[in-house]
N, C-alpha and C positions, 0 to 999 in steps of 0.2 A: 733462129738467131741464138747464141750464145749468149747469158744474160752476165751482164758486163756486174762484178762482185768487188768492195774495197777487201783491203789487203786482211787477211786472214788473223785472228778468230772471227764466225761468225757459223750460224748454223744451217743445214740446212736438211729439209722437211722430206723424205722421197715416198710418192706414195706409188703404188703397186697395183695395178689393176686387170681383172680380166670383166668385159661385160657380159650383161647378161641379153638374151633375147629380147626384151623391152626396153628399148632406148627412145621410147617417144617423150620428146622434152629433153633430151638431155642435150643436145647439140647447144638449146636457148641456155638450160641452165650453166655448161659451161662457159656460155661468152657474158653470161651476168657474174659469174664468182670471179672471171678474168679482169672486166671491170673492177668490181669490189675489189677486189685484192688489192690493186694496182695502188689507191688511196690509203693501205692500212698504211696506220703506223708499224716500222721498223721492216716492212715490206723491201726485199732488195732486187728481187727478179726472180723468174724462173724459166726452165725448160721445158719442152713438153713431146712425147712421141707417144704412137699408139700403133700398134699391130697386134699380134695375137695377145699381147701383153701391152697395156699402157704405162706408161710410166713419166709422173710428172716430179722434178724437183724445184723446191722454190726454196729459194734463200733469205734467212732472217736477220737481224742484227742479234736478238736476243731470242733466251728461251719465252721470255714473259710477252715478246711481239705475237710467237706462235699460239701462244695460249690465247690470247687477247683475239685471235684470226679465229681459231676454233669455237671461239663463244659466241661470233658475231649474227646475231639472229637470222639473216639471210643463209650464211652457211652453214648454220644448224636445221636450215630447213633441207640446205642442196644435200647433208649429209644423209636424213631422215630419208630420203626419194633415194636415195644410192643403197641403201642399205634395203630400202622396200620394193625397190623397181629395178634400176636399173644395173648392179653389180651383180656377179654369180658369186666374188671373192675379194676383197682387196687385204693389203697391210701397209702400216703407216712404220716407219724409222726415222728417230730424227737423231741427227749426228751434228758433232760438233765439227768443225771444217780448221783444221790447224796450221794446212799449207796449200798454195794452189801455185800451177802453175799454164802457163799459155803458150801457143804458137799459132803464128796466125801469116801465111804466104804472104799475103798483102802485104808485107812492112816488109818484104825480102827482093 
């Protein structure tokens, strides 16, 4: 699903990922940070795909929502396990979002 965004400025988060041989836990600990997220404040949605390269983008209203997500004690732990366990590599970008635009068959 396409995560449905209001109208542009707002930021968004893309993180980069290739995993590593030990993914035990991570399957649970993704669908507990998907939860958490969902309640942060300034939280807007995100996308998510994975093959030889993962890559998830999540949309903010602000820089201070992302900062505020980064601190948040559970994802400082999911972060700690990704960096000990289960990532070979990742990078984090976060971009300001200045114009968007949409097409979508259904409304055709």
């Amino acid at each position: 699903m396409i995560a449905s965004t209001p109208k542009p400025p707002y930021y968004a988060v893309i993180f980069s990922s290739i995993i590593s041989n030990d993914i035990d836990g991570y399957g649970l600990m993704a669908d507990q940070m998907e939860t958490l997220v969902r309640i942060q404040p300034g939280y807007l949605g995100h996308e998510s795909a994975r093959n030889a390269i993962g890559i998830t983008v999540s949309y903010w209203e602000s820089l201070e929502a992302i900062k505020n997500w980064k601190a948040v004690s559970e994802h400082l732990v999911a972060q700690q396990l990704g960096r000990d366990k289960w990532y070979a590599s990742y990078k984090t970008r976060i971009c300001l979002v200045e114009r968007d635009y949409s097409f979508d068959s259904s409304l055709y």
